[in-house]
N, CA and C atoms as an extended XYZ file, in Angstrom:
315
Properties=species:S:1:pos:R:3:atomname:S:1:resname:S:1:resid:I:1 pbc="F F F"
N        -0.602      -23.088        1.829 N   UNK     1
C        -1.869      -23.082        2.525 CA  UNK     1
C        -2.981      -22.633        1.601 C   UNK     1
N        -3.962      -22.742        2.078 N   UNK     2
C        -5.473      -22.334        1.178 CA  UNK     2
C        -5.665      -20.905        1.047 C   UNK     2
N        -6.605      -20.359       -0.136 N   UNK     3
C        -7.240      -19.381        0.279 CA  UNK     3
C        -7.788      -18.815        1.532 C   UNK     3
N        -7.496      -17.303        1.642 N   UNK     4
C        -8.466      -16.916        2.503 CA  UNK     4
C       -10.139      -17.420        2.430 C   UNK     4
N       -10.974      -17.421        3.575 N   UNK     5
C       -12.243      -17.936        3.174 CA  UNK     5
C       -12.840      -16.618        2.808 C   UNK     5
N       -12.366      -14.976        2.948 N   UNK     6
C       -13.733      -14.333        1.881 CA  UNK     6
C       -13.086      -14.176        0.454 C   UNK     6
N       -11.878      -15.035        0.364 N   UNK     7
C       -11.424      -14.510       -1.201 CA  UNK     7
C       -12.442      -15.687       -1.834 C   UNK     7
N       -12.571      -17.379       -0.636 N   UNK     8
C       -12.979      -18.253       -1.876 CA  UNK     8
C       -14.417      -17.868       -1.560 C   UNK     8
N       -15.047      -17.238       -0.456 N   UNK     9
C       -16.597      -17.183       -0.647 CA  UNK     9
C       -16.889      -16.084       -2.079 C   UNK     9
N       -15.848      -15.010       -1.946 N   UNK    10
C       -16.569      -13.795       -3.495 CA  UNK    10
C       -15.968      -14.612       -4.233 C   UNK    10
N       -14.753      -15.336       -4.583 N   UNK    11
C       -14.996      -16.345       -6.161 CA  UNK    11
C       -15.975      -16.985       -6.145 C   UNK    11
N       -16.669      -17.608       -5.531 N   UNK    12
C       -17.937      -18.375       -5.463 CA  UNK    12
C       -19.356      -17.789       -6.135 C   UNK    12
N       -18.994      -16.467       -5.922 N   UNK    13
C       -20.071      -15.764       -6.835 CA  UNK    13
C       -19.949      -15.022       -8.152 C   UNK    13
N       -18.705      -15.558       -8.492 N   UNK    14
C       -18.153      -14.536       -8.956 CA  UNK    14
C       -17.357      -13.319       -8.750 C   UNK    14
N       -17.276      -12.738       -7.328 N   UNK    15
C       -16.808      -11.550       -7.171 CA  UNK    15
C       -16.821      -10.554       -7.689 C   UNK    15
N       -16.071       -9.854       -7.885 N   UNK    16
C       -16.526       -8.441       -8.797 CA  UNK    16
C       -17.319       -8.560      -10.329 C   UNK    16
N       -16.852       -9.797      -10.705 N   UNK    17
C       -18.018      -10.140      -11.999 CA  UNK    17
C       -19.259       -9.787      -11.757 C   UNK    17
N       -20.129       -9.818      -10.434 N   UNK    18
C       -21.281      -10.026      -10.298 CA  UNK    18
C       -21.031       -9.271       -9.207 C   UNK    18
N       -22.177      -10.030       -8.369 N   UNK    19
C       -22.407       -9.312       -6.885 CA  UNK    19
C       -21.291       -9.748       -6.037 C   UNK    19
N       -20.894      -10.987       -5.581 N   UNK    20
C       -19.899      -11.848       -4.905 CA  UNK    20
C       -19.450      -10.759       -3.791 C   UNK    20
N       -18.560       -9.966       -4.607 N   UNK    21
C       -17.870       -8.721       -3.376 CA  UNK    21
C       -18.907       -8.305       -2.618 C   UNK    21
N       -20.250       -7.964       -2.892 N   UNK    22
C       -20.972       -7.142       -1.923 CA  UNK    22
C       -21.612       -7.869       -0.955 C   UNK    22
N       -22.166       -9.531       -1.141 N   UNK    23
C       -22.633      -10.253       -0.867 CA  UNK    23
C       -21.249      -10.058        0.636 C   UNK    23
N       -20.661      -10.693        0.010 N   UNK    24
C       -19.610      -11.171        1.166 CA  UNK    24
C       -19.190       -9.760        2.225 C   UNK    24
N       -19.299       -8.791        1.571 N   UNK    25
C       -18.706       -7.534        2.530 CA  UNK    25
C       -19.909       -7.561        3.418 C   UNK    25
N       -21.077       -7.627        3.159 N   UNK    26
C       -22.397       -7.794        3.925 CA  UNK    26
C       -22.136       -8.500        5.338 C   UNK    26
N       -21.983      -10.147        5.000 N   UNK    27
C       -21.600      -11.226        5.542 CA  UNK    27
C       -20.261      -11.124        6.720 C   UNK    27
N       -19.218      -10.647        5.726 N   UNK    28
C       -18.441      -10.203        6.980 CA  UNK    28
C       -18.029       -9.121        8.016 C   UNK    28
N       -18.723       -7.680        7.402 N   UNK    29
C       -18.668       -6.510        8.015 CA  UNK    29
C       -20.238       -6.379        9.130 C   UNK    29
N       -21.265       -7.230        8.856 N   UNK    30
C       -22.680       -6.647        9.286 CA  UNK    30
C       -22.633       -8.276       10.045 C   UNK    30
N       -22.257       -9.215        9.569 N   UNK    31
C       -22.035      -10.700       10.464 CA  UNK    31
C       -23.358      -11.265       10.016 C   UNK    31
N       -24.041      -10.967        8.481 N   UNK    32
C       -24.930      -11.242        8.108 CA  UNK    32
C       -24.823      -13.099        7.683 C   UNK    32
N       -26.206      -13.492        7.136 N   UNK    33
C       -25.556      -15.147        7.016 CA  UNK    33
C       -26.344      -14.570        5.365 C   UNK    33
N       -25.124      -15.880        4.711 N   UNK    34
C       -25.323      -15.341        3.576 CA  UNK    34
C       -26.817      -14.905        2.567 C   UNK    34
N       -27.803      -16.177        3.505 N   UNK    35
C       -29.349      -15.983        3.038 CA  UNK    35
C       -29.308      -14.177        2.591 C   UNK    35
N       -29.185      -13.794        4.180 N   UNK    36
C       -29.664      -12.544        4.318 CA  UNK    36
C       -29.112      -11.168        3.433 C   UNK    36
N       -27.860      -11.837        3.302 N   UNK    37
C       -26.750      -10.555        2.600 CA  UNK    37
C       -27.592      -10.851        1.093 C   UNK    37
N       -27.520      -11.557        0.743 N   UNK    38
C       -28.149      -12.043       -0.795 CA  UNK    38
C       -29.582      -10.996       -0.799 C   UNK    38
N       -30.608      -11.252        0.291 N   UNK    39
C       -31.483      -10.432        0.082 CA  UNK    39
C       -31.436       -8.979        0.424 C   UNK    39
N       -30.301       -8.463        1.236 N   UNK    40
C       -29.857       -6.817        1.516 CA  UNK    40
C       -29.473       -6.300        0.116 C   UNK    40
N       -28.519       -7.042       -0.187 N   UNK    41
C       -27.994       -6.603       -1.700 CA  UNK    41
C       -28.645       -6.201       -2.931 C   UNK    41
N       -29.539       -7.340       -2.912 N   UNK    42
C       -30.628       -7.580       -3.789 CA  UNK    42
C       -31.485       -6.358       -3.716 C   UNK    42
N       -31.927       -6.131       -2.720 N   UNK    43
C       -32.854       -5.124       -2.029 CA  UNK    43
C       -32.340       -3.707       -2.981 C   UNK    43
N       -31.178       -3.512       -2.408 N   UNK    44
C       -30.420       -2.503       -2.454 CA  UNK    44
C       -30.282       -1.906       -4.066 C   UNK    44
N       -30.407       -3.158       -4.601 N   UNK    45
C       -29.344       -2.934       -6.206 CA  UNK    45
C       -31.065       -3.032       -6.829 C   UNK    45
N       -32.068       -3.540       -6.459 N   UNK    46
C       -33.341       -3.559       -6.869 CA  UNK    46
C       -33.413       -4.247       -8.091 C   UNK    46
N       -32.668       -5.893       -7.536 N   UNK    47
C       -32.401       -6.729       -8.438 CA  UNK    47
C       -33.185       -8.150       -7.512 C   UNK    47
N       -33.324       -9.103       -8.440 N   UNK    48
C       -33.448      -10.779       -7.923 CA  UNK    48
C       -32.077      -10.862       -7.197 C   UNK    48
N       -32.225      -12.165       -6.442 N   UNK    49
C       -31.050      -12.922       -5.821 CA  UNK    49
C       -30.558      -13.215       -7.071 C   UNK    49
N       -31.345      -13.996       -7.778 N   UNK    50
C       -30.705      -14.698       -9.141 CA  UNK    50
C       -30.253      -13.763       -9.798 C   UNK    50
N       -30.245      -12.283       -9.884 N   UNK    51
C       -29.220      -11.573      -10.977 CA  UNK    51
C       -28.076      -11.363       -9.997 C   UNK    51
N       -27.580      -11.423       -8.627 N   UNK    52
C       -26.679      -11.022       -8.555 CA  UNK    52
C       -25.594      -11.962       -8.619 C   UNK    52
N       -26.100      -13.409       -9.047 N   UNK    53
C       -24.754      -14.166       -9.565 CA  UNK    53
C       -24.404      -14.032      -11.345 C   UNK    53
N       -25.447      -13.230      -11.719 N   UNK    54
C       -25.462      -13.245      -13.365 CA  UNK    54
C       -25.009      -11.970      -13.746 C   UNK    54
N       -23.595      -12.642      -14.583 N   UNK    55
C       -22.263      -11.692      -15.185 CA  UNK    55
C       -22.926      -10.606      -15.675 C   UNK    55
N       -23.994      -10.893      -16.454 N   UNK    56
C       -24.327       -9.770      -17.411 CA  UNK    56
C       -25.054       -8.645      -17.170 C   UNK    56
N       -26.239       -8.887      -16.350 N   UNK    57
C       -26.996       -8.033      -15.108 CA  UNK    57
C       -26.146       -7.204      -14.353 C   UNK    57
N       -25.165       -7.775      -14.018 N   UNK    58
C       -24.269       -7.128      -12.718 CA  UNK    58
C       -23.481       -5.840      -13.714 C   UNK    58
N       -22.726       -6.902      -14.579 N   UNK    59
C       -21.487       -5.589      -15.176 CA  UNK    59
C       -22.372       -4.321      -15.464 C   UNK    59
N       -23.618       -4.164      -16.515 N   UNK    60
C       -24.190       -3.080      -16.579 CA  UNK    60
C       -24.439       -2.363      -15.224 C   UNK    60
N       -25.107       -3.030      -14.454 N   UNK    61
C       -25.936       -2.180      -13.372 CA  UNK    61
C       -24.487       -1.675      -12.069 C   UNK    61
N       -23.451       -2.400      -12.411 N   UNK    62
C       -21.957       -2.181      -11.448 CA  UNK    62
C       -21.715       -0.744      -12.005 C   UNK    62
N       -21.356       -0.821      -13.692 N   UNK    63
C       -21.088        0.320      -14.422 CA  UNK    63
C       -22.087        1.445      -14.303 C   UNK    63
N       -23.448        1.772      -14.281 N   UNK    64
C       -24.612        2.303      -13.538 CA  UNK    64
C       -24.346        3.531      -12.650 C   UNK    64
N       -23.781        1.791      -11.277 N   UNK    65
C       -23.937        2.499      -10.185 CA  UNK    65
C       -22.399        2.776       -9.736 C   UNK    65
N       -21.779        2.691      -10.794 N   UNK    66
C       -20.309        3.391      -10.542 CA  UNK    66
C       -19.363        2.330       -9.131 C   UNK    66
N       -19.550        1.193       -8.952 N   UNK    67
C       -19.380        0.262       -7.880 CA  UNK    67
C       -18.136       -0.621       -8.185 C   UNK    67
N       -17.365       -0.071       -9.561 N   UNK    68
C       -16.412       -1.271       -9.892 CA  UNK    68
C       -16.327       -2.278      -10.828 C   UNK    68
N       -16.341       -2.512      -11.588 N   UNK    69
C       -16.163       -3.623      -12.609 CA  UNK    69
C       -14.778       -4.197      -12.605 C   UNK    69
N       -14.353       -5.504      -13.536 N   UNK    70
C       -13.278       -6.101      -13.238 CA  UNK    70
C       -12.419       -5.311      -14.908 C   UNK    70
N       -12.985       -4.748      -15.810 N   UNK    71
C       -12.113       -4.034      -16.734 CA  UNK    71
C       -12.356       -2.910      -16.899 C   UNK    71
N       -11.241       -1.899      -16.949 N   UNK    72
C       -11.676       -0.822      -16.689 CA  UNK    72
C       -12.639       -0.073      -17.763 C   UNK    72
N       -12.999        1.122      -17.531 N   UNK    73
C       -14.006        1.721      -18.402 CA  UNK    73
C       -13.416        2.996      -18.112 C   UNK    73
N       -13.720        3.417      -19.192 N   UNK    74
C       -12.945        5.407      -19.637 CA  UNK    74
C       -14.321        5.979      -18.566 C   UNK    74
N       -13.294        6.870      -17.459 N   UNK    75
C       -14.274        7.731      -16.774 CA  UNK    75
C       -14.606        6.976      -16.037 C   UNK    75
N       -14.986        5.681      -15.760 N   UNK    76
C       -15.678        4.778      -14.507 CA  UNK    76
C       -15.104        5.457      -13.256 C   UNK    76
N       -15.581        5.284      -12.223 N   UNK    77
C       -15.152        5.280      -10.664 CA  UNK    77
C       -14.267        3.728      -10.633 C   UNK    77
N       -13.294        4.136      -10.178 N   UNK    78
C       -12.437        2.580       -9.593 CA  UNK    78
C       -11.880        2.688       -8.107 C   UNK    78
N       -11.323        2.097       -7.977 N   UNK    79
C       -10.822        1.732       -6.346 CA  UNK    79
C       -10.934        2.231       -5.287 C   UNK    79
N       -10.951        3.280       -4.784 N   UNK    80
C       -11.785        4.059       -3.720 CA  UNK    80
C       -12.802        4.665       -4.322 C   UNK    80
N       -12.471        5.304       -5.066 N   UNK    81
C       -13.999        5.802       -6.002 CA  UNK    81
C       -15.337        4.925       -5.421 C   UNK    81
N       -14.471        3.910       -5.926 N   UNK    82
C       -15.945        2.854       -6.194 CA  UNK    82
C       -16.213        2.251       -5.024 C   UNK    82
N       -15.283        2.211       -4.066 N   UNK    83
C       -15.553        1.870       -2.735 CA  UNK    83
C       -16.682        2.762       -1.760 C   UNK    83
N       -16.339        4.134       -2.128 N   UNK    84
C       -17.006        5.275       -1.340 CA  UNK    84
C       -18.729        4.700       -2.265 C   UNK    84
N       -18.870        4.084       -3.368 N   UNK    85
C       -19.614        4.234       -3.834 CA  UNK    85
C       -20.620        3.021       -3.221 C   UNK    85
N       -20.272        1.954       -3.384 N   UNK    86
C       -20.215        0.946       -1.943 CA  UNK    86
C       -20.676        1.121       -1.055 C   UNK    86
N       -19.970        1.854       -0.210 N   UNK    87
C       -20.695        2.328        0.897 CA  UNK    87
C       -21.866        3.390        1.056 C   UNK    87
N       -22.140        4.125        0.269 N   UNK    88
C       -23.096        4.792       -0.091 CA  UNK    88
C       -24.825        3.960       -0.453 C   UNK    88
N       -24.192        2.920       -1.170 N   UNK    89
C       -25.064        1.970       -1.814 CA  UNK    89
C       -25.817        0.951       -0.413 C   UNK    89
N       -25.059        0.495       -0.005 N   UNK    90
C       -25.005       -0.098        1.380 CA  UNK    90
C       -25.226        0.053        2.234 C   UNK    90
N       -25.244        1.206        2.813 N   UNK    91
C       -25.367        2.141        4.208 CA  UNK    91
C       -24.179        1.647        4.788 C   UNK    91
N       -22.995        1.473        4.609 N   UNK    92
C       -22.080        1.033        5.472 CA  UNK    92
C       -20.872        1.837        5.434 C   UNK    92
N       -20.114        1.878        6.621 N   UNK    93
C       -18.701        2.076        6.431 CA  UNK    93
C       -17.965        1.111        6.266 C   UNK    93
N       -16.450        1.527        5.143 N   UNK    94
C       -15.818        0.317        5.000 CA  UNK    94
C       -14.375        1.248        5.588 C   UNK    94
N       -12.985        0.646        5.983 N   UNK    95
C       -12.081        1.089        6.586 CA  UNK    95
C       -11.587        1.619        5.565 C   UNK    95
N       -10.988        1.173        4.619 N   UNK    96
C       -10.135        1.841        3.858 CA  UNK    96
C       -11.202        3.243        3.528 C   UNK    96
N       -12.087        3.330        3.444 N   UNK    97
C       -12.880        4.842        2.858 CA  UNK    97
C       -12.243        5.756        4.114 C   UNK    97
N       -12.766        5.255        5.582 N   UNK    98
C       -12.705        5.891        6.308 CA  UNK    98
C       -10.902        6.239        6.679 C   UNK    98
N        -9.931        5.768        6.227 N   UNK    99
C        -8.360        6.264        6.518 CA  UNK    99
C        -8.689        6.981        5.331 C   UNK    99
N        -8.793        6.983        4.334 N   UNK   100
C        -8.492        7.860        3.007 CA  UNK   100
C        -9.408        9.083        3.461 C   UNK   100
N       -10.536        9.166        3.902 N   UNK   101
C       -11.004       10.649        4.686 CA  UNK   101
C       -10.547       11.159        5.501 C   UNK   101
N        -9.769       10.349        6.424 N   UNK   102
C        -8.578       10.900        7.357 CA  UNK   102
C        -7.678       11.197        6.594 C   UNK   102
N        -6.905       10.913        5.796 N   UNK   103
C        -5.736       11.621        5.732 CA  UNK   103
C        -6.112       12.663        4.688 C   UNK   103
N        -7.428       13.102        4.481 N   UNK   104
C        -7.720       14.416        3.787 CA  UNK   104
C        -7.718       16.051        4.559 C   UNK   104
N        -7.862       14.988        5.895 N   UNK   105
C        -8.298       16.142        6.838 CA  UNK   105
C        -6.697       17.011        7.037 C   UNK   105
């Protein structure tokens, strides 16, 4: 069978290369249409639409804002790290942040 449709919508932007992941978490957590997620993101990262499909814009300003990159970096925030960071960035909750704060309690 096919891809999931948000694995092929964030390859479409690249995904973690770029914006792709945030675009789409927008889209499917807030039920945004993609116009709009493009300009939340944008907003957010205090970038063009057009940098958040561009590799090179993104990796710096990802590494920045501590949000994830696709290779790792000495000291970076990664996988929840960078998720909590996400959501911070976003104003949003995402689930996995919120079980990993539960089972702190």
């Amino acid at each position: 069978m096919g891809m999931p449709i948000s694995h092929i919508m964030t390859s479409g932007m690249s995904g973690i290369r770029a914006a792709g992941d945030l675009v789409a978490r927008m889209q499917f957590s807030e039920n945004m249409r993609i116009a709009d997620a493009k300009d939340y993101v944008a907003k957010k990262l205090d970038v063009t639409t057009d940098d958040l499909s561009d590799e090179y814009v993104m990796r710096e300003l990802r590494e920045d804002l501590g949000i994830g990159v696709i290779t790792s970096v000495a000291g970076a925030p990664k996988g929840i790290a960078a998720k909590m960071n996400i959501e911070k960035l976003l104003d949003i909750k995402i689930n996995s942040c919120e079980r990993f704060r539960n089972q702190l309690r």
